[in-house]
GUKE-198214 format. One record per atom (N, C-alpha, C, CB): residue in one letter; x, y, z. Coordinates in steps of 0.02 Angstrom, whole numbers, padded with zeros to 5 digits, always signed. Glycine has a CB too. Layout:
% residues N
aXYZ...
//
This chain:
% residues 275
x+00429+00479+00053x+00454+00417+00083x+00485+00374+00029x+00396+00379+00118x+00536+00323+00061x+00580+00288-00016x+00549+00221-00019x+00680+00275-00012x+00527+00204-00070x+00512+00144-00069x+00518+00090-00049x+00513+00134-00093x+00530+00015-00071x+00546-00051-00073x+00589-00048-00118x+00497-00098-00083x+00631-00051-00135x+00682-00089-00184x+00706-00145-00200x+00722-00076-00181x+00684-00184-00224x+00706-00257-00266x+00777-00235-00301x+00639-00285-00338x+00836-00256-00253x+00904-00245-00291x+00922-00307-00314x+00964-00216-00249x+00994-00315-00372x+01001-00374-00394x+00996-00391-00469x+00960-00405-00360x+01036-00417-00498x+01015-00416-00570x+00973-00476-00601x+01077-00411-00609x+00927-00473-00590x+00877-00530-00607x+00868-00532-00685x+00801-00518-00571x+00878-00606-00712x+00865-00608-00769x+00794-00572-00823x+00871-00666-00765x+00789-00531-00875x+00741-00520-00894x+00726-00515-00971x+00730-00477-00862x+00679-00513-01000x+00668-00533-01069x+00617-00464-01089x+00629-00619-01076x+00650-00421-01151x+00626-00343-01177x+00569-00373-01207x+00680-00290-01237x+00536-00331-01258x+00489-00343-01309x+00513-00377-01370x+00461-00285-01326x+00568-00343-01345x+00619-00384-01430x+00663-00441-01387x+00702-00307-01488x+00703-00481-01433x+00747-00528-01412x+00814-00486-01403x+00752-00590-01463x+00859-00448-01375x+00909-00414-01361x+00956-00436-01304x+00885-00357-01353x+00960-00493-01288x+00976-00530-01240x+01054-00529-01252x+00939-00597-01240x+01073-00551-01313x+01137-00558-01306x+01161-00489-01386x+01159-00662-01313x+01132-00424-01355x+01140-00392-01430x+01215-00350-01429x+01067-00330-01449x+01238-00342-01473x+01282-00322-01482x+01281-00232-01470x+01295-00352-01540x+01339-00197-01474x+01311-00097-01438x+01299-00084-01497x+01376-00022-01395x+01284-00111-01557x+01243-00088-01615x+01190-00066-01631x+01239-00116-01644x+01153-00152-01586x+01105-00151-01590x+01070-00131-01528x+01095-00198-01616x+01111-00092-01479x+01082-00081-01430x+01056+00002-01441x+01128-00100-01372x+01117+00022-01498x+01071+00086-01515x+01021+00091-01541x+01090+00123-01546x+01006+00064-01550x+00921+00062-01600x+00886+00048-01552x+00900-00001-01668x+00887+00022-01495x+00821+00019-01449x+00797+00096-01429x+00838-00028-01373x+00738+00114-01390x+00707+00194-01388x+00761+00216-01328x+00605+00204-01361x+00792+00283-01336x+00802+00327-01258x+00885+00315-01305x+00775+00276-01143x+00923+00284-01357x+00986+00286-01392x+01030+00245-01343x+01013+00363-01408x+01087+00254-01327x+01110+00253-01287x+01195+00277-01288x+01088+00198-01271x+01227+00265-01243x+01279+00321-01213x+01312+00298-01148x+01241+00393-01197x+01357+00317-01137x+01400+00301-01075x+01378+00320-01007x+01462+00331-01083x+01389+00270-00973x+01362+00271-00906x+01385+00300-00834x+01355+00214-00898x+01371+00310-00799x+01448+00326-00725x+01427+00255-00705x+01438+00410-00635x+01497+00261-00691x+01525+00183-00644x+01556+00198-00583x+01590+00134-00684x+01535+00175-00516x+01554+00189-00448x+01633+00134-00457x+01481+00162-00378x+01673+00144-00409x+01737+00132-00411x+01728+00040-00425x+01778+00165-00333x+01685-00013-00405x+01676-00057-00407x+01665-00087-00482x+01638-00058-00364x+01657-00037-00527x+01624-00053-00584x+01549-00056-00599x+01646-00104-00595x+01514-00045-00561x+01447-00057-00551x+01408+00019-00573x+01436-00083-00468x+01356+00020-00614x+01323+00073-00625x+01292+00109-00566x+01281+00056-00669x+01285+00174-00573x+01261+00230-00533x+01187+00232-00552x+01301+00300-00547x+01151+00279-00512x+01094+00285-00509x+01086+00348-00568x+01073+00294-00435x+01129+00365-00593x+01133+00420-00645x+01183+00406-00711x+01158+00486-00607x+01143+00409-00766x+01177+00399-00826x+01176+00430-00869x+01170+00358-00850x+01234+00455-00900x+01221+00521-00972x+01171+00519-00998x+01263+00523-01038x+01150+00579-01025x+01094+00579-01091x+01114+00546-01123x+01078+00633-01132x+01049+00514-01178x+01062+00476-01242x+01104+00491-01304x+01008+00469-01266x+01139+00480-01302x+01186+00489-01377x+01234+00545-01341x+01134+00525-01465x+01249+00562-01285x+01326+00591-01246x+01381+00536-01255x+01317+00604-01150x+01438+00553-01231x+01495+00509-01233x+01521+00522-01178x+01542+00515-01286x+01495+00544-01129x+01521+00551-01054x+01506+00488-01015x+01485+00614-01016x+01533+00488-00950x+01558+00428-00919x+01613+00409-00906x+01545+00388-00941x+01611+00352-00936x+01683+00315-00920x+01676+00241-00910x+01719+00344-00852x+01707+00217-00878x+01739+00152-00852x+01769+00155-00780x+01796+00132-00901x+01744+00091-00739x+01769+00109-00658x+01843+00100-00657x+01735+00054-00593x+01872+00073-00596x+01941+00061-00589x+01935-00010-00632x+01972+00058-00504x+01985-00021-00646x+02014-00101-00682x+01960-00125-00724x+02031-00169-00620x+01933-00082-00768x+01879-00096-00808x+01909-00125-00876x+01835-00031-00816x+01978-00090-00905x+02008-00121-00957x+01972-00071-00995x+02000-00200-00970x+01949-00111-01054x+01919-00094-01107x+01835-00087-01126x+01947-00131-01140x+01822-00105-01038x+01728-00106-01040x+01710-00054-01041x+01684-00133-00982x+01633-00062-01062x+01604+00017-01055x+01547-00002-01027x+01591+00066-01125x+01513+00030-00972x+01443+00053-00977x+01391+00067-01031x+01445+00101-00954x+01334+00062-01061x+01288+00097-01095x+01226+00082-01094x+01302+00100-01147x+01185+00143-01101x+01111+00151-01111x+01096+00117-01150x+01083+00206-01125x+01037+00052-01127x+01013+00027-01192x+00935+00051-01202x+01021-00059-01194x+00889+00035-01136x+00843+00060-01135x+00830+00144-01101x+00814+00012-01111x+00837+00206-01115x+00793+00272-01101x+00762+00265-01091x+00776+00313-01126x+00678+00244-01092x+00623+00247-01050x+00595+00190-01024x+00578+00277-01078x+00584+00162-00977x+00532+00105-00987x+00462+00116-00997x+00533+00064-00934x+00433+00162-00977x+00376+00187-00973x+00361+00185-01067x+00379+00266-00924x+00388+00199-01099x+00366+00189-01167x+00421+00131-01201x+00366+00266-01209x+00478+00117-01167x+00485+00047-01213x+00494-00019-01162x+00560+00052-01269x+00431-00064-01167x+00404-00091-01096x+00462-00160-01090x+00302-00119-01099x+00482-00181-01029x+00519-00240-01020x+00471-00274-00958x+00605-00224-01001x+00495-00325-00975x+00454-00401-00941x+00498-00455-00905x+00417-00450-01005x+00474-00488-00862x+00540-00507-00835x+00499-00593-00855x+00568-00474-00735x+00538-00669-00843x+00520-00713-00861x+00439-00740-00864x+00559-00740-00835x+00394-00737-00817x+00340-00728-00791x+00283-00685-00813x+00355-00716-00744x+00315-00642-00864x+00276-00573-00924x+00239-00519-00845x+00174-00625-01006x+00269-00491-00784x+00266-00468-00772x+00329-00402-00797x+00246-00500-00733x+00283-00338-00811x+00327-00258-00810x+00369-00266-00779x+00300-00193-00784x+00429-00232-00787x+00476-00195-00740x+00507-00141-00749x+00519-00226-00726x+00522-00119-00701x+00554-00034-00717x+00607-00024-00664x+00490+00038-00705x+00616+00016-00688x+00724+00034-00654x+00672+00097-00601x+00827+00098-00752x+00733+00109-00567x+00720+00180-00536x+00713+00260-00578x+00779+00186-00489x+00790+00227-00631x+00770+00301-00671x+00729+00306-00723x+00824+00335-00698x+00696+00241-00740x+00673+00221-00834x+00740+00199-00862x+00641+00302-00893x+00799+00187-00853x+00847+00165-00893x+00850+00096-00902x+00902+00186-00873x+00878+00070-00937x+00927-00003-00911x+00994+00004-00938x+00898-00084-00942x+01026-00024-00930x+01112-00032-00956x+01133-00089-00984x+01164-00027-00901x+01194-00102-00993x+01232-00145-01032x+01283-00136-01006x+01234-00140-01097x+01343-00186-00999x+01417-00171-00985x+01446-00232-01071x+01448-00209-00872x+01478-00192-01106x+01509-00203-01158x+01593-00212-01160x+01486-00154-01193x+01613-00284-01149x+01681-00265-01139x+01716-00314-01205x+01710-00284-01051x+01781-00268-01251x+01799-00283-01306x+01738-00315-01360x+01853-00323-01290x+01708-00269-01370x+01647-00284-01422x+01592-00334-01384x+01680-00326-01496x+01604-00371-01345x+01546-00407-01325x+01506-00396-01261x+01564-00467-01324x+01428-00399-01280x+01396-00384-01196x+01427-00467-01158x+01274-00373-01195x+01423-00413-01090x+01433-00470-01043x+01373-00466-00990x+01507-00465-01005x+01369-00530-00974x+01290-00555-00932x+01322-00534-00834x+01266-00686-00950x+01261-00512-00805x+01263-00461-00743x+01231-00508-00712x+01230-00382-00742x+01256-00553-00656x+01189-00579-00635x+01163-00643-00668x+01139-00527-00648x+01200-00663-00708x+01146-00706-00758x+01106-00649-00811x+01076-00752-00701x+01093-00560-00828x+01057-00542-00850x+01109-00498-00901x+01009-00522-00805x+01094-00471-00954x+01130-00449-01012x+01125-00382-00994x+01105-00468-01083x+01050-00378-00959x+01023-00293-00947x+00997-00287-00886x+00961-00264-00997x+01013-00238-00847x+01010-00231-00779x+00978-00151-00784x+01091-00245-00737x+00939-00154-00715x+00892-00065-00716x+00931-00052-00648x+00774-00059-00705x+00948+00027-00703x+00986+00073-00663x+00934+00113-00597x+01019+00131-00722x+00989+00098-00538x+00969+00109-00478x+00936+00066-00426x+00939+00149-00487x+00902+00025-00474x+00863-00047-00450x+00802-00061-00467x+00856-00055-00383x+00780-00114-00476x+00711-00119-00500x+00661-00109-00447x+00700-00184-00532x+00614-00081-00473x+00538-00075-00452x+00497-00100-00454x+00512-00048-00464x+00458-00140-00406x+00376-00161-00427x+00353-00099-00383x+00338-00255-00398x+00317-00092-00458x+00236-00034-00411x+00195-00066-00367x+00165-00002-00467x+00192-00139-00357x+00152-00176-00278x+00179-00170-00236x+00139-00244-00265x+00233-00203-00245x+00295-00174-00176x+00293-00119-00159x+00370-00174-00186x+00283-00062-00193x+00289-00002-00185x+00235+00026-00149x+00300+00025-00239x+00168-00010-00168x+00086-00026-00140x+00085-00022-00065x+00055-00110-00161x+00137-00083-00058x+00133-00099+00016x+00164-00048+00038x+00163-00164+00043x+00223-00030+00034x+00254+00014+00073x+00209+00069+00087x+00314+00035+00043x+00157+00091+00036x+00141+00159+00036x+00065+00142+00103x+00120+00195-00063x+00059+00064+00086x-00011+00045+00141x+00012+00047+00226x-00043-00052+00122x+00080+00040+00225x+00105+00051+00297x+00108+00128+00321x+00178+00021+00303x+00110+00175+00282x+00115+00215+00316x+00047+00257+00302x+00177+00241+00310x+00001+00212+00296x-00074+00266+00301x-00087+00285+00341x-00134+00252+00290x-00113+00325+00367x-00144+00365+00450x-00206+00384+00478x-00122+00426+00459x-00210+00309+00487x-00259+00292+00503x-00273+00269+00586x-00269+00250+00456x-00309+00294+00615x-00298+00303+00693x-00361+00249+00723x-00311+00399+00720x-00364+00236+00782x-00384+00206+00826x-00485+00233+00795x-00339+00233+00910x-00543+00206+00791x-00583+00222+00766x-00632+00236+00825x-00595+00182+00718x-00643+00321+00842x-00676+00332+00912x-00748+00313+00908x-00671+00408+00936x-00755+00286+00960x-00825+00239+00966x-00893+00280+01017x-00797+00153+01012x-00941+00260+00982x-00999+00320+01044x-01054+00273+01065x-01049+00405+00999x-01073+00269+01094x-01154+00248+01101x-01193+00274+01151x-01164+00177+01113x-01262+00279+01146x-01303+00310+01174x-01361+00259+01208x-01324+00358+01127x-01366+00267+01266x-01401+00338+01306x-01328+00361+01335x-01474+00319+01383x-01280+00342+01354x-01228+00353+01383x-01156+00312+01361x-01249+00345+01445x-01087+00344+01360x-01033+00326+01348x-01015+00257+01418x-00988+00399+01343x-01044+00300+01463x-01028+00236+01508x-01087+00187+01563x-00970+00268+01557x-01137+00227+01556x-01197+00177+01582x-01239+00159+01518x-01251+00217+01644x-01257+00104+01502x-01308+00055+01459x-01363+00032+01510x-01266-00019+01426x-01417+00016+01490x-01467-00036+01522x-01495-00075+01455x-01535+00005+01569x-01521-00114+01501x-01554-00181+01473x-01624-00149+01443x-01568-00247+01540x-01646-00194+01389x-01718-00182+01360x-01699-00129+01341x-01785-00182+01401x-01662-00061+01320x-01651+00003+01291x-01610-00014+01227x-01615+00054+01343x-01648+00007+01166x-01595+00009+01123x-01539+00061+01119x-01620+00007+01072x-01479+00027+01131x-01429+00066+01104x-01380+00086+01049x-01407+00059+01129x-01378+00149+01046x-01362+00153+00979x-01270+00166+00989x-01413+00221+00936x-01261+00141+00921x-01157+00135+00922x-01157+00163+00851x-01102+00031+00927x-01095+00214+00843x-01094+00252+00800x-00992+00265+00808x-01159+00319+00815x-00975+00272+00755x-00919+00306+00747x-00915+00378+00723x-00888+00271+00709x-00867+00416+00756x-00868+00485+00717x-00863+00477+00657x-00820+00532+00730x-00892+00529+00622x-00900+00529+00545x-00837+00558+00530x-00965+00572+00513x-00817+00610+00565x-00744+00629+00526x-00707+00583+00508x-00698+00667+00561x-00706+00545+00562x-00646+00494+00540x-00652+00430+00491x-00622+00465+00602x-00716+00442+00486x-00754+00384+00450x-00746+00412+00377x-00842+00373+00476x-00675+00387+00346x-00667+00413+00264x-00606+00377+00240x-00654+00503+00253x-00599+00418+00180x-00569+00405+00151x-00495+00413+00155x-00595+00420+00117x-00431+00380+00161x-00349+00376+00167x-00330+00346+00118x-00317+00343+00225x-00269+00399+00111x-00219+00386+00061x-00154+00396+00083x-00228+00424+00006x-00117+00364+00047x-00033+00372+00073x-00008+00341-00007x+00000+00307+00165x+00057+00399-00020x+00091+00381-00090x+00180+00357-00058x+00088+00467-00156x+00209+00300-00097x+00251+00280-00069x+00305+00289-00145x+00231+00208-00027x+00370+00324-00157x+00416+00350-00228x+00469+00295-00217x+00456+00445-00228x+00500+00280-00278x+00572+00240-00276x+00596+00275-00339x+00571+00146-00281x+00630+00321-00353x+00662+00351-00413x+00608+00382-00420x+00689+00311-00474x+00589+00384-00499x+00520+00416-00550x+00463+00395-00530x+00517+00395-00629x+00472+00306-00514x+00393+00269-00507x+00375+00284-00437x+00389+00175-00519x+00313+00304-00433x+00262+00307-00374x+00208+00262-00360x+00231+00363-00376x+00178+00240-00300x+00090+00214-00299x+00083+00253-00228x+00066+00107-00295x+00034+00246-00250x-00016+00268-00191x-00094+00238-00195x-00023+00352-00195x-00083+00205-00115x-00146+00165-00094x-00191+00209-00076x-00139+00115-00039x-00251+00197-00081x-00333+00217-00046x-00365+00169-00005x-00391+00228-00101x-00376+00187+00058x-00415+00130+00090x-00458+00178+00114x-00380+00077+00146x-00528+00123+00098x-00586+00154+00099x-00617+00107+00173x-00630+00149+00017x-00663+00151+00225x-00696+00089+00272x-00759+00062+00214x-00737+00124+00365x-00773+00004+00248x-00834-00044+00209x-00892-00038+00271x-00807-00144+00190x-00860-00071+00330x-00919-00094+00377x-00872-00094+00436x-00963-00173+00360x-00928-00088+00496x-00901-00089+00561x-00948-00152+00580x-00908-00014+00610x-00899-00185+00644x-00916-00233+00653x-00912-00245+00748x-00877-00273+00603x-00974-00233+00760x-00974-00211+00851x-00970-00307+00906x-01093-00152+00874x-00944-00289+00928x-00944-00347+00979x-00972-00305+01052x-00855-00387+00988x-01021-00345+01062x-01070-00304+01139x-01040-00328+01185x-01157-00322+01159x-01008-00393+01202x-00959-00404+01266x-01017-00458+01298x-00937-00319+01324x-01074-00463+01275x-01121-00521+01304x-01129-00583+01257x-01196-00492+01318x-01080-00562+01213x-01088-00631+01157x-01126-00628+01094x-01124-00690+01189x-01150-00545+01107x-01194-00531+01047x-01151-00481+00990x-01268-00489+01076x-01166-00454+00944x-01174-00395+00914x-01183-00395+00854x-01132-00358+00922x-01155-00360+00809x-01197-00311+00744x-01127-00288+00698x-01250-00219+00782x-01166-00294+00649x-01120-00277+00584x-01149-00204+00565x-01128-00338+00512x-01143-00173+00539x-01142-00114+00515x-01109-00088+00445x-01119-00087+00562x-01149-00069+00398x-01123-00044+00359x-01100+00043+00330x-01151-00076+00332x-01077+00051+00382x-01065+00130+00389x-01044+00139+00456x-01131+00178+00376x-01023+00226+00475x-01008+00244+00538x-01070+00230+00606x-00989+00319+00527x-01129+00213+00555x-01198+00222+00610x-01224+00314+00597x-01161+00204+00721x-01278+00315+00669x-01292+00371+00663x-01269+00406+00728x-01358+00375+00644x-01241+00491+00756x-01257+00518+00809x-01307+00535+00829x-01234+00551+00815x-01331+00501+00887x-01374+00502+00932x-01397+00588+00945x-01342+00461+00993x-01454+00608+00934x-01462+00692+00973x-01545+00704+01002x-01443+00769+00900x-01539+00718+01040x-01616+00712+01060x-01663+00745+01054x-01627+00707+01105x-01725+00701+01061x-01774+00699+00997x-01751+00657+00956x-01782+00762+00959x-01734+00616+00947x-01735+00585+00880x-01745+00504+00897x-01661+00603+00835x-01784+00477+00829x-01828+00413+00850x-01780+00358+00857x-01888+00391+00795x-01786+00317+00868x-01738+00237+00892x-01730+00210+00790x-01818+00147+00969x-01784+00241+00761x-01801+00215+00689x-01745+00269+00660x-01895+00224+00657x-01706+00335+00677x-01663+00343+00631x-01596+00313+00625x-01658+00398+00629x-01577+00264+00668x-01512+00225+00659x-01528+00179+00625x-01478+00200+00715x-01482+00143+00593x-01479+00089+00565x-01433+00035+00617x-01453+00104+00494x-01388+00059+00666x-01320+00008+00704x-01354+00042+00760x-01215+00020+00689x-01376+00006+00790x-01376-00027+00862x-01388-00098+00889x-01420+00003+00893x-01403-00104+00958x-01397-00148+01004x-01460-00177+01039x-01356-00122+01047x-01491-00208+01080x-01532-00213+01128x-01476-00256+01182x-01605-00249+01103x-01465-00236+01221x-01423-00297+01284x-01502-00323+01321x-01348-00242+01369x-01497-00388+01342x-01558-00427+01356x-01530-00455+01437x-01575-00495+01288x-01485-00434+01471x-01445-00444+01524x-01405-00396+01544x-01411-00490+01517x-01385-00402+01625x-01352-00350+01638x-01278-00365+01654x-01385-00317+01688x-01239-00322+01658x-01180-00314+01664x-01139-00360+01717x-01177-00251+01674x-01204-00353+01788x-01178-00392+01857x-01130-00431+01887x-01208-00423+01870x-01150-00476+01841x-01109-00516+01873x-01034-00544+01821x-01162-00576+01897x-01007-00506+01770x-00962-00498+01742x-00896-00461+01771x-00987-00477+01699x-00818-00501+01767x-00786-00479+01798x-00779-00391+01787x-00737-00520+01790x-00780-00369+01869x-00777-00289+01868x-00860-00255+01862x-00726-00263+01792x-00888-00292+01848x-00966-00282+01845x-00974-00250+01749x-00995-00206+01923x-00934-00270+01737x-00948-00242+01650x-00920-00278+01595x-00915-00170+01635x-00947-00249+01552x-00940-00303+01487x-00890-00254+01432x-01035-00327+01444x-00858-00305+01401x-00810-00273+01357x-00838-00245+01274x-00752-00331+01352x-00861-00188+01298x-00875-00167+01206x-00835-00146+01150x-00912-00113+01197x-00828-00165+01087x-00764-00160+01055x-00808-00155+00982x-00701-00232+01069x-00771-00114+00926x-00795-00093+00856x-00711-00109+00821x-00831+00005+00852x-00733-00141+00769x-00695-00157+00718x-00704-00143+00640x-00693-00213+00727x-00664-00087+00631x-00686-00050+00551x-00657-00079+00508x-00668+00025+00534x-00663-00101+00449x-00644-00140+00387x-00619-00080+00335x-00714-00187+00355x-00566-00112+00277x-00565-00061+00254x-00551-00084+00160x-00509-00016+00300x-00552-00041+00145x-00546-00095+00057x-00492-00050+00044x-00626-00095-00024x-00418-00091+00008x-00381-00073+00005x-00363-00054-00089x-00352-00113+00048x-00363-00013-00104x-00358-00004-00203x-00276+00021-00208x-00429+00081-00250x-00245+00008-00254x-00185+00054-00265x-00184+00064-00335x-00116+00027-00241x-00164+00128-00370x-00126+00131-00406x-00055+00172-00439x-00158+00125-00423x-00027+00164-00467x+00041+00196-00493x+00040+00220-00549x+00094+00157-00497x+00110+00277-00550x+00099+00326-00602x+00135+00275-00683x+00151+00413-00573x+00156+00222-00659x+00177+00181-00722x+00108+00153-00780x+00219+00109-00687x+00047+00153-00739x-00006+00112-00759x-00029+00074-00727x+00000+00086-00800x+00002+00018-00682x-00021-00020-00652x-00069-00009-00607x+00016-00042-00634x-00122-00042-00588x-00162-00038-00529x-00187-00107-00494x-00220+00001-00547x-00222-00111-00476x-00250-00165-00421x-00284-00158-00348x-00197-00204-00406x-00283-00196-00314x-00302-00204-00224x-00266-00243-00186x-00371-00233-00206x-00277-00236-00134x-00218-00273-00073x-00273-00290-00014x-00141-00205-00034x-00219-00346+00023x-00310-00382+00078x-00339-00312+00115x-00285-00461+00174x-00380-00320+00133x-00396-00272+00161x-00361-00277+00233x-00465-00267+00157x-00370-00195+00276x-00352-00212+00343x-00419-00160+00396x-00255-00186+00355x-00394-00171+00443x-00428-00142+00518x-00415-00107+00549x-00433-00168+00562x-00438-00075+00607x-00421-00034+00648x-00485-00046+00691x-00403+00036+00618x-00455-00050+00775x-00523-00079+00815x-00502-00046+00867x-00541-00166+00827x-00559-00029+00920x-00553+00008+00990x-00592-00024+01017x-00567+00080+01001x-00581-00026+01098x-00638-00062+01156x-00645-00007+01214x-00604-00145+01196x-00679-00034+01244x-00686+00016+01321x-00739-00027+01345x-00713+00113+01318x-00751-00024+01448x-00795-00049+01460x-00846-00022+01480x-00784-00080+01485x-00893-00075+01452x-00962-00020+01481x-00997-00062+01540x-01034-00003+01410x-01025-00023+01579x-01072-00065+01632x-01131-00055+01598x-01076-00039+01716x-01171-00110+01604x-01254-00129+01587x-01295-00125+01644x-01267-00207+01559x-01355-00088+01650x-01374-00096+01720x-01436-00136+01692x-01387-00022+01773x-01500-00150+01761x-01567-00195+01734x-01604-00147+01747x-01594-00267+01768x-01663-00123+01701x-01716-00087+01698x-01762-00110+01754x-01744-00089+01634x-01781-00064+01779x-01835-00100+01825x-01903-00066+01805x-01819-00090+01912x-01960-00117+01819x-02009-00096+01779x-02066-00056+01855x-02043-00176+01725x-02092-00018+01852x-02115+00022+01903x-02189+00001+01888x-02094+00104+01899x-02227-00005+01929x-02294+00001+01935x-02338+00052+01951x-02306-00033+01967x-02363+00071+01918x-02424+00125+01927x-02481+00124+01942x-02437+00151+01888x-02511+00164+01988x-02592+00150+01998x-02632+00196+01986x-02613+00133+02061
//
């Protein structure tokens, strides 16, 4: 999938002061540098000679300008933009346009990243939209669709689905890829009550005591007299969002959700007498 792209030549500041450097001194920065392709507009391509080639050129009505490599890698020679946040091109390059001995400013910027710049967050998000992560199937017991009152019921999510997602999102070289992990489910009973949960819960199988769940319910009322005769039950899974990228960067993003409902009818226990 293609990233976010931040296009545009935004002003930015190297490790060194090279702002207004001459193609002298632009060879001495790491990756050498060398002539660039220029699309008919004059504007650099997403592809630029090796370091120290003389291929390229100049677009239409360029005169006497040239294209050139100033920065080869960013990944080992780091640029910062006003704010001392990283930045990186699509290919690791940046450029220069040099016309009759002097750089000229792009944008307001001396040095511009070939193909377009990258944030690896931006790139975060993109990669958090397309996680696949589905609707979170919901169970409870004694039954999917009859409950009673005074019975504890137990609410559980499938465990399969109860894990771990990832999705990686590329723009050129740089990649991220997010992980969202669930934290807790969070049940709404439809009577005004419910329960937090820290996990999928347990599946219900019988034989087994009311003491091996940790997420359930007691409903203390019945369903009756609620429109349709039932109450709306609904689970809401949380999720912790981490990213990181192959540049170095890492971090987290807000977290998000994924929630399902269905209705259940509640019936009233009736208590029988014995003699």
């Amino acid at each position: 999938m293609r990233g976010r792209r931040l296009k545009g030549c935004l002003p930015v500041l190297m490790a060194v002061a090279i702002a207004a450097a001459a193609p002298a001194h632009a060879n001495d920065a790491p990756g050498g540098s060398g002539g660039a392709f220029v699309d008919a507009d004059d504007n650099p391509t997403a592809v630029a000679t090796e370091a120290g080639s003389t291929g390229g050129g100049s677009g239409a009505g360029s005169g006497d300008c040239e294209w050139s490599v100033v920065i080869g890698d960013d990944f080992e020679f780091a640029m910062y933009d006003s704010d001392g946040r990283r930045l990186y091109s699509e290919t690791g390059r940046w450029l220069q346009k040099v016309c009759d001995g002097q750089t000229q400013a792009i944008g307001g910027s001396f040095i511009i990243p070939e193909g377009g710049r990258v944030d690896p967050q931006a790139l975060a998000a993109d990669a958090l939209a397309s996680v696949p992560i589905g609707v979170p199937p919901m169970f409870t017991s004694p039954s999917n669709d009859r409950l009673y009152t005074q019975v504890r019921t137990w609410l559980w999510v499938n465990e399969d689905w109860w894990r771990t997602y990832s999705a990686t999102a590329n723009a050129g070289r740089v990649s991220s890829t997010v992980t969202a992990t669930p934290t807790r489910a969070e049940w709404n009973t439809g009577d005004g009550g419910g329960t937090t949960c820290r996990g999928p819960g347990v599946e219900w199988r019988r034989g087994m005591s009311d003491d091996a769940t940790y997420c359930s319910y007691v409903y203390r009322r019945s369903s009756a007299r609620e429109d349709g005769a039932k109450y709306t039950l609904s689970v809401t899974v949380w999720f912790e969002i981490s990213w990181a990228s192959n540049t170095g960067d890492s971090g987290t993003l807000a977290a998000i959700s994924r929630s399902a409902s269905r209705q259940v009818e509640v019936g009233q226990v009736q208590a029988l007498e014995t003699g």
